[in-house]
N, C-alpha and C positions, 0 to 999 in steps of 0.2 A: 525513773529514779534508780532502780537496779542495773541499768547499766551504765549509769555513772559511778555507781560504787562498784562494778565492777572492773570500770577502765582504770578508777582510782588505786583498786588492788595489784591490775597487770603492771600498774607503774610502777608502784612501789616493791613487786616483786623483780622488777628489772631491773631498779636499783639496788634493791639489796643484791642479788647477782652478782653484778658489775663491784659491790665495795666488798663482799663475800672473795672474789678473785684477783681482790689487789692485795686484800689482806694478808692472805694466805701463801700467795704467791705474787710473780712480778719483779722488775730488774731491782724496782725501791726495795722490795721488803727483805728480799734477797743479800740487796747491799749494808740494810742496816743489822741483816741477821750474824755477815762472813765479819762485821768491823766489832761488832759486841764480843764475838768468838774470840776474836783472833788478837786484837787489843784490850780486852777487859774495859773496854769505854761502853756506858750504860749511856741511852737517853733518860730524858727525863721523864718524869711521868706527864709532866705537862706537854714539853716536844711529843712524845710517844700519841697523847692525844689527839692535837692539833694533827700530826701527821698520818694517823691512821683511824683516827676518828672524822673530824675536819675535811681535810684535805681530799682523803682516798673518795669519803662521802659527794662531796663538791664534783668531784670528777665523776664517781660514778652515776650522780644529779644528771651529768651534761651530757653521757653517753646516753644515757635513755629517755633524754629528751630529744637527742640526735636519731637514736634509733626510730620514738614514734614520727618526729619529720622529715624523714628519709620514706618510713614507710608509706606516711600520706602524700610524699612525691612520686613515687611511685605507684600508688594508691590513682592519685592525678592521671600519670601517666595514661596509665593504663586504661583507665577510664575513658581517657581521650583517643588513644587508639581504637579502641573498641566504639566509641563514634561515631570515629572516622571510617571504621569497618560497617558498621549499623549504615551507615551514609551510603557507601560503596555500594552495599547488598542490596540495599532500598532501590538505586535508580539500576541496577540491573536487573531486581523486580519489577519496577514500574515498566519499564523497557519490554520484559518478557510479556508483562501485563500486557501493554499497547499494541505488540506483537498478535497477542493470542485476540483482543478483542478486532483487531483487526481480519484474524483468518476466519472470527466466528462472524463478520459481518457476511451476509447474502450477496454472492457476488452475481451481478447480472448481466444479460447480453447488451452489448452497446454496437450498434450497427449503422453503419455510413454508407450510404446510396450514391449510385450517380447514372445519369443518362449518357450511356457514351455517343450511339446513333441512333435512328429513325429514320423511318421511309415509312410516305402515306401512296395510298393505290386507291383505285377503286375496281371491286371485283365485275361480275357478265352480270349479275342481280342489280347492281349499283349502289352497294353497300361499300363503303368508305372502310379500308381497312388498314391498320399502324400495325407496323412494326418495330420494336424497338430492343436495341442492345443496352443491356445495363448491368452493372457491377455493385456487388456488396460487400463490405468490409466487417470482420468484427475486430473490436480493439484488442490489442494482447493481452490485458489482465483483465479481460470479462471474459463472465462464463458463457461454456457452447451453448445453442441454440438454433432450432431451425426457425426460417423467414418463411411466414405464410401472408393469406391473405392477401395476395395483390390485389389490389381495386387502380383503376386507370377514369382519372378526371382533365379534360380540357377546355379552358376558357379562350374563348374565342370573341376577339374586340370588336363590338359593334354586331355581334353576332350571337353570343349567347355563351351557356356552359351545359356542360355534358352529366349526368347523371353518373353515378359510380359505375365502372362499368368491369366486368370479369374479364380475366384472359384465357383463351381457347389456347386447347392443345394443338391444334394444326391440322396437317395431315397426315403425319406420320412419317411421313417421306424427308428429306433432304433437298432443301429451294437455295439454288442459286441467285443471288444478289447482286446484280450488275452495275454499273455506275458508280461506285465508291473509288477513294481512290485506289480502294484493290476492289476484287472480286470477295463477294461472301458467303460462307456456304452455310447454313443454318442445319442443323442435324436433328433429330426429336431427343436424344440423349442431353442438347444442351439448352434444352427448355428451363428457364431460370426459377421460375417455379416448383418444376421438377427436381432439382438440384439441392436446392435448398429446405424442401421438406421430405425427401427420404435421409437424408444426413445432414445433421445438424451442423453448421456453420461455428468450426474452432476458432478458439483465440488468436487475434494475429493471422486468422485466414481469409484469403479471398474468395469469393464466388461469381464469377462471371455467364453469363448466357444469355438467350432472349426472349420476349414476349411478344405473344401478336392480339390483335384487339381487330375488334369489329365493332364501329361505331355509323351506328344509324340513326339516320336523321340530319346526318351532316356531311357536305361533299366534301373529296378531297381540296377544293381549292378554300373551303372554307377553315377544314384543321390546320392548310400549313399554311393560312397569312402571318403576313410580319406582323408580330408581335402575340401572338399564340400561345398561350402556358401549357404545356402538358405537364401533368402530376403524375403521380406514383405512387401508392399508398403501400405500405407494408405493416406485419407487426413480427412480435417475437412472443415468446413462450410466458413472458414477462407481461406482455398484455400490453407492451410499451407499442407505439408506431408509431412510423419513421416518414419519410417522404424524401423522394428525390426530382427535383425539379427544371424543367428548360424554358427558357423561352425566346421561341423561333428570332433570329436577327436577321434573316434574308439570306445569308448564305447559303446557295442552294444549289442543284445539278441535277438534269434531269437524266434519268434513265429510259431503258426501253420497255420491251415487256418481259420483267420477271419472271412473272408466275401464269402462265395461261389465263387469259380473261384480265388479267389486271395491269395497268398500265402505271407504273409507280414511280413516284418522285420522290427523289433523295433528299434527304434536309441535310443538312450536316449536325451534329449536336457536341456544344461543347461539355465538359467537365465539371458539372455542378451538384453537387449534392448537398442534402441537410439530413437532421434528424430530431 
């Protein structure tokens, strides 16, 4: 209630104002001040009323009605800019927002295998021995991570499947690989294994090298029949694991003797991977 009678007073002092500065001054008050002067002509008291009572009042009514609707147009305006601003600010917030929950989420490794080659032998003991080349990828926007844990599983048709099985370091030495269609030379620095758990595996990088396996209990002509799965097992830091998998189609080459004692056969492997 007190601030209706207090908008009710700012009115009426804005009109008084407005008829307070026509009265007083002004081109009208002015003109009928130089003609009263100057020709001895008086208005009337009645005109004099009308005209500075009446009149000046009515106008100065309409300016300060005009003033507070001007005000609350621009009152409006204003308003609405500052909306439109409020609006602005909000989805470049929201945005920063979705940004920042985004850098706080846990970025993890994501890692893609593949079997690139194999060759199975059998060693002077007659333990059935794989070799195998393969490659690991990590995706570019996941975090680094080293690849552990190989385990090596193959199912064999009509035949059986193989227990998990580890991968041996070697011999330390450097084994030429014959029969491909290059030559291979195997190094112990590029033991894939190796590789992949003294340095973690960056974003966007590749790891390539190889594994060898000793699988007993089953001859070589039994690991590389058509149709043969060899797996892969890996994991990451993530506790996530991956697998990369082949299975033998026949295409095949045989080689001489590799590696002292072992007489090994090439498989070829194509480019398959999962995770």
């Amino acid at each position: 209630m007190g601030s209706l009678f207090s908008d009710i007073g700012l009115f009426l002092y804005t009109i008084l104002s407005y008829w307070q500065s026509y009265v007083t001054g002004g081109v009208v008050t002015g003109t009928v001040y130089l003609v009263e002067r100057l020709s001895g002509w008086q208005l009337t008291k009645r005109a004099f009323a009308a005209l500075f009572v009446g009149t000046f009042l009515l106008v100065s009514f309409f300016f300060a009605w005009r003033d507070q609707l001007n005000a609350t147009r621009v009152a409006q305006e204003t308003q609405g800019q500052l909306k439109e601003t409020v609006k602005q600010e909000q989805t470049v917030i929201d945005q920063l927002q979705a940004k920042v929950r985004e850098l706080e989420k846990p970025r993890r490794p994501l890692f893609t295998g593949w079997i690139e080659n194999y060759s199975a032998g059998t060693a002077r003991d007659g333990t059935t021995v794989l070799w195998v080349e393969a490659s690991i990828d990590n995706a570019p926007d996941a975090a680094p991570s080293i690849a552990e844990g190989f385990r090596l599983k193959i199912t064999m048709p009509g035949v059986g499947q193989t227990r998990e099985l580890f991968p041996e370091w070697g011999s330390g030495k450097e084994v030429k690989m014959l029969g491909f269609p290059e030559d291979r030379i195997y190094k112990p620095e590029d033991i894939l294994f190796q590789k992949t758990t003294l340095q973690p595996v960056a974003p966007g990088a590749r790891v390539s090298g190889w594994l060898k396996w000793s699988v007993p209990g089953f001859t070589r002509d039994q690991v590389d029949r058509l149709g043969t799965t060899i797996e892969i097992s890996f994991g990451d830091l993530a506790q996530t694991v991956y697998f990369m998998r082949h299975t033998i189609d026949g295409t095949e080459s045989s080689g001489g003797s590799h590696v002292p004692g072992i007489d090994y056969k090439i498989i070829k492997g194509s480019r398959k991977g999962s995770h």
